[in-house]
Backbone bond lengths (Angstrom), bond angles and torsions (degrees), N, CA, C in turn:
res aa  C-N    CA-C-N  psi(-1)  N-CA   C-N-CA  omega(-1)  CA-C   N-CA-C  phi
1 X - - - 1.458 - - 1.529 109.26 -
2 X 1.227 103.87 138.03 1.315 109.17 -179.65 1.834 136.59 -75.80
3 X 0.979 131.53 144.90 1.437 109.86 -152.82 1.492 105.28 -113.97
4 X 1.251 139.95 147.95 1.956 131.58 -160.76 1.742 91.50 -80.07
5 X 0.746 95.66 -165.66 1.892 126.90 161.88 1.039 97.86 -87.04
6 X 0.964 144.18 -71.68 1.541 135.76 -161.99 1.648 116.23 -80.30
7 X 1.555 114.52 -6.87 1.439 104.13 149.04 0.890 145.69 -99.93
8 X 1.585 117.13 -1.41 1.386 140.61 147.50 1.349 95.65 -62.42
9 X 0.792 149.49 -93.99 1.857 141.09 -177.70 1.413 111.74 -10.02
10 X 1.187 121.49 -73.10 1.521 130.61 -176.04 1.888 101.11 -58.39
11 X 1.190 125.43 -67.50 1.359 130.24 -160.47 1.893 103.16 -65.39
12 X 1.324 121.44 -28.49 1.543 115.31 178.12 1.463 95.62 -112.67
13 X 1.506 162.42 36.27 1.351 161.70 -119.13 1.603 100.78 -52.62
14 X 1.292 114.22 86.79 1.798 125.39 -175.14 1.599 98.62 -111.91
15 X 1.243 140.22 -170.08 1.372 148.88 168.76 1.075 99.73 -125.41
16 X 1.809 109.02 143.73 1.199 131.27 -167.90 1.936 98.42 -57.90
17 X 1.163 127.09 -56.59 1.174 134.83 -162.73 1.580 103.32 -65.98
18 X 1.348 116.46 -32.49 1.439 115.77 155.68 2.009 131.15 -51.38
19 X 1.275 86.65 -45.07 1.299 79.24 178.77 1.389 124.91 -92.66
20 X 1.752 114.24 -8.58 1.047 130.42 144.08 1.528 123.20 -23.39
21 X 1.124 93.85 -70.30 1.557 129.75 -176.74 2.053 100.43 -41.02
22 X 1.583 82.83 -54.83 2.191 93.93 -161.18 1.774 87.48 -67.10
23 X 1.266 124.59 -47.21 1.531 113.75 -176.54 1.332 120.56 -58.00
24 X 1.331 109.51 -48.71 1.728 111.63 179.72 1.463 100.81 -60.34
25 X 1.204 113.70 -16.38 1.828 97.20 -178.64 1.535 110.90 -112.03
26 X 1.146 107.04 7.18 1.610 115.06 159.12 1.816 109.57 86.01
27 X 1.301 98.23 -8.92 1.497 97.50 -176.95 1.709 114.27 -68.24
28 X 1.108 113.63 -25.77 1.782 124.37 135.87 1.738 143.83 -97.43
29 X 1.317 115.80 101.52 1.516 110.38 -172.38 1.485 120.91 -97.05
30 X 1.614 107.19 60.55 1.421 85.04 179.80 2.028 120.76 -82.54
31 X 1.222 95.93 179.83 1.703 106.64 176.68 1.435 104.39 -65.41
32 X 2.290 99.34 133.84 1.724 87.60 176.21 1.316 56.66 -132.27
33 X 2.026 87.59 151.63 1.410 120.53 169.68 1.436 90.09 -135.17
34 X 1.558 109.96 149.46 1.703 123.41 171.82 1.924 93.08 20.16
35 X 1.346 83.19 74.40 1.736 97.36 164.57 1.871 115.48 37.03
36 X 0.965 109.19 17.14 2.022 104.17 176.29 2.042 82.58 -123.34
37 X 1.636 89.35 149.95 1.134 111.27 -171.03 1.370 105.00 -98.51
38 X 1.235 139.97 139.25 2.122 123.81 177.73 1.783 79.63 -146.44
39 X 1.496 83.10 134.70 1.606 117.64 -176.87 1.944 104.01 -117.61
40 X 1.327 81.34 136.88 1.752 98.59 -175.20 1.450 106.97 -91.63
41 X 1.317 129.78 174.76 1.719 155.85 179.11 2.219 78.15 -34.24
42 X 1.307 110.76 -79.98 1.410 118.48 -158.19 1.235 97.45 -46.16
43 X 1.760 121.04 -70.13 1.422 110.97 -140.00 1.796 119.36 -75.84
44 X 1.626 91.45 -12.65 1.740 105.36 156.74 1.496 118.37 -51.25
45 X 1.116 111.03 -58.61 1.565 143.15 -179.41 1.982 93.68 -46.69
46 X 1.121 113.69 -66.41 1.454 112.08 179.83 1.336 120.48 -72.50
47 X 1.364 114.32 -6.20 1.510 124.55 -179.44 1.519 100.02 -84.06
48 X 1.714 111.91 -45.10 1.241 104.39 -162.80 1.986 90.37 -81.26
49 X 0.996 87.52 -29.90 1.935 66.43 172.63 1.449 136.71 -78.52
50 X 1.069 101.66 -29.12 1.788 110.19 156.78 1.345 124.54 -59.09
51 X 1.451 115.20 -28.05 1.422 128.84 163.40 1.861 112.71 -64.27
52 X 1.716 112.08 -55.12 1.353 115.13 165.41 1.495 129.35 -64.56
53 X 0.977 116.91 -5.13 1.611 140.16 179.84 1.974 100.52 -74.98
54 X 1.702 90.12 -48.39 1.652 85.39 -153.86 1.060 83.98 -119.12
55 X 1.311 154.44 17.84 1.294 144.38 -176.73 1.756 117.40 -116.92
56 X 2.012 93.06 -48.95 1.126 94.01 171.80 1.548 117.99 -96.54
57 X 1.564 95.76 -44.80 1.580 96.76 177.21 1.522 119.57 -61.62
58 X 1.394 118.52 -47.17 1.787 115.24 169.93 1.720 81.84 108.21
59 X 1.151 126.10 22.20 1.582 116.39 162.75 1.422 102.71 -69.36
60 X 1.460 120.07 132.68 1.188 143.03 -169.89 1.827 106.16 -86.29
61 X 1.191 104.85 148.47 1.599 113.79 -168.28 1.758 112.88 -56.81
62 X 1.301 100.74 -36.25 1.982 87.61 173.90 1.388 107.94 -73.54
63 X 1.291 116.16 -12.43 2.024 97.59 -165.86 1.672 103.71 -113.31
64 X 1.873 100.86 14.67 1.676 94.13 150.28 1.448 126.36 -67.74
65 X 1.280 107.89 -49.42 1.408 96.13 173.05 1.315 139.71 -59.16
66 X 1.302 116.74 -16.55 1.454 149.55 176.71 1.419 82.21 -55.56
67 X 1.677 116.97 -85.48 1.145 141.33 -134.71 1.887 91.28 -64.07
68 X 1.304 118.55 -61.82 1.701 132.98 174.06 1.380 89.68 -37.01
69 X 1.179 149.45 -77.55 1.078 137.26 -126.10 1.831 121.69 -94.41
70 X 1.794 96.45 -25.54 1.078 101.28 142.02 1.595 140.84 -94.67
71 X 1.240 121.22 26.84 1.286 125.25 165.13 1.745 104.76 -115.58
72 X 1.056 110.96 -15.33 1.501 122.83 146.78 1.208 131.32 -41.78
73 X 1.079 110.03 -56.66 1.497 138.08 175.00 1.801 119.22 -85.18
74 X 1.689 115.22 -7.73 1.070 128.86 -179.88 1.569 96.47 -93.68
75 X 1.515 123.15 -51.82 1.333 133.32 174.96 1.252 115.88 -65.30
76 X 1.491 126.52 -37.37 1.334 105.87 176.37 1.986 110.89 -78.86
77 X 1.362 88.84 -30.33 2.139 82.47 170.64 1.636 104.70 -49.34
78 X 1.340 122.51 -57.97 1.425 129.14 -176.39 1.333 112.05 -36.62
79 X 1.819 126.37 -56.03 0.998 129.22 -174.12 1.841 109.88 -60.11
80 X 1.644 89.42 -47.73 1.803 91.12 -172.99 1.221 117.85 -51.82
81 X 1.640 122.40 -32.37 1.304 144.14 -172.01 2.066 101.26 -84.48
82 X 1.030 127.98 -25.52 1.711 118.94 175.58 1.488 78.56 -96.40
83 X 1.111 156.65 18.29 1.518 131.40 179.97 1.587 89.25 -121.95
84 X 1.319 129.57 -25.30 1.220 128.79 175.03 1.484 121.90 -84.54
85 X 1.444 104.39 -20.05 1.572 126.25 168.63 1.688 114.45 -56.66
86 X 1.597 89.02 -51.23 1.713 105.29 -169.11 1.530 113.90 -70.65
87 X 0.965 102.57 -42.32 1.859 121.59 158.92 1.686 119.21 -51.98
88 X 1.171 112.35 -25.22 1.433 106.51 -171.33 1.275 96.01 -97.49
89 X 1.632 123.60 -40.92 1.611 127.58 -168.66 1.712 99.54 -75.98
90 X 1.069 124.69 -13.74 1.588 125.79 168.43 1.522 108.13 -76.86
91 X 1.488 136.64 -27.01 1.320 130.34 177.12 1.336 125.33 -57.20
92 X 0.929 122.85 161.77 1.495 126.75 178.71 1.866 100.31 -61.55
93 X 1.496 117.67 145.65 1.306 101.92 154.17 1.327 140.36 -16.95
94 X 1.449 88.87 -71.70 1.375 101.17 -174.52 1.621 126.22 -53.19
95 X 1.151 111.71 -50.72 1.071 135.73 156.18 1.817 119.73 -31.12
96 X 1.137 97.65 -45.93 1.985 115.77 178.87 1.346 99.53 -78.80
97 X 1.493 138.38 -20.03 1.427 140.49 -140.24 1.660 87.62 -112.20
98 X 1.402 111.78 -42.59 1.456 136.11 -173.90 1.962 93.75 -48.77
99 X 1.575 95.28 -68.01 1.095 106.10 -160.57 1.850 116.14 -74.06
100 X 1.262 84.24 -7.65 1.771 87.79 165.56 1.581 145.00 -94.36
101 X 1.268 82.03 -22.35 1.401 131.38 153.56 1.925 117.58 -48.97
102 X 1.644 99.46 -52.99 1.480 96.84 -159.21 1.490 91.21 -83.05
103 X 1.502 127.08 -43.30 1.468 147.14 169.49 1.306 112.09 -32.68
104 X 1.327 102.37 -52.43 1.572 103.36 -179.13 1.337 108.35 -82.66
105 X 1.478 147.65 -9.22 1.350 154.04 127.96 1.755 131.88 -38.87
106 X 1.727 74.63 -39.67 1.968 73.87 168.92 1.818 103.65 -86.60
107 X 0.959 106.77 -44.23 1.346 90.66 175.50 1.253 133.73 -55.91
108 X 1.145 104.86 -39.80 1.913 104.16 166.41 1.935 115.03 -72.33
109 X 0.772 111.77 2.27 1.328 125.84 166.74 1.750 113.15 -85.51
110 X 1.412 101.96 -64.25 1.649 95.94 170.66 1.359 124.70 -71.45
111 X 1.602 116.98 -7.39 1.520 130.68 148.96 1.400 133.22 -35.25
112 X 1.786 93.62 -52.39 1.138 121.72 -178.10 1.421 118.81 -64.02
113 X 1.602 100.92 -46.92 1.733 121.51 -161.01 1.143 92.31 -83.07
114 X 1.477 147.07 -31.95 1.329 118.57 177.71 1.979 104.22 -91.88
């Protein structure tokens, strides 16, 4: 369910001109219909962390995006990696045995090299 502008305000206590601010700069995209903004499960989730970023931590306004874009990039590796998980546990045994096999070869290789 989708959440207003004004309950993202009340439920994380931010200022309207604040969160103003995180949309015009894209570091939050929620859905605007007939001008009201409604934020989903995620873009709450990044609201309340953009709020803990600069509120609690004292991360300064240029190295949000820094910070978004690499935890962006931390979550989408995560996803690629359970989507690469689900794919391997679908192989034939043998096939999984193959690949554990070569893994556990490269690793004793970069064992070696350092």
């Amino acid at each position: 369910m989708a959440a207003s502008f004004e309950d993202v305000l009340v439920s994380l206590d931010i200022g309207a001109s604040e969160l103003h601010a995180w949309i015009e700069q894209h570091w939050v995209l929620p859905v605007e219909e007939s001008g009201d903004f409604y934020f989903d499960e995620a873009d709450v989730a990044r609201v309340k962390l953009i709020a803990e970023l600069r509120n609690d931590l004292g991360v300064n306004e240029d190295a949000i995006p820094v910070v978004l874009r690499l935890l962006d990039q931390v979550y989408s590796l995560r996803r690629a990696l359970s989507e690469l998980n689900e794919a391997i546990r679908e192989l034939p045994e043998s096939a999984q045995e193959q690949l554990r096999a070569h893994l556990s070869d490269d690793d004793e290789d970069q064992t070696a090299s350092t």
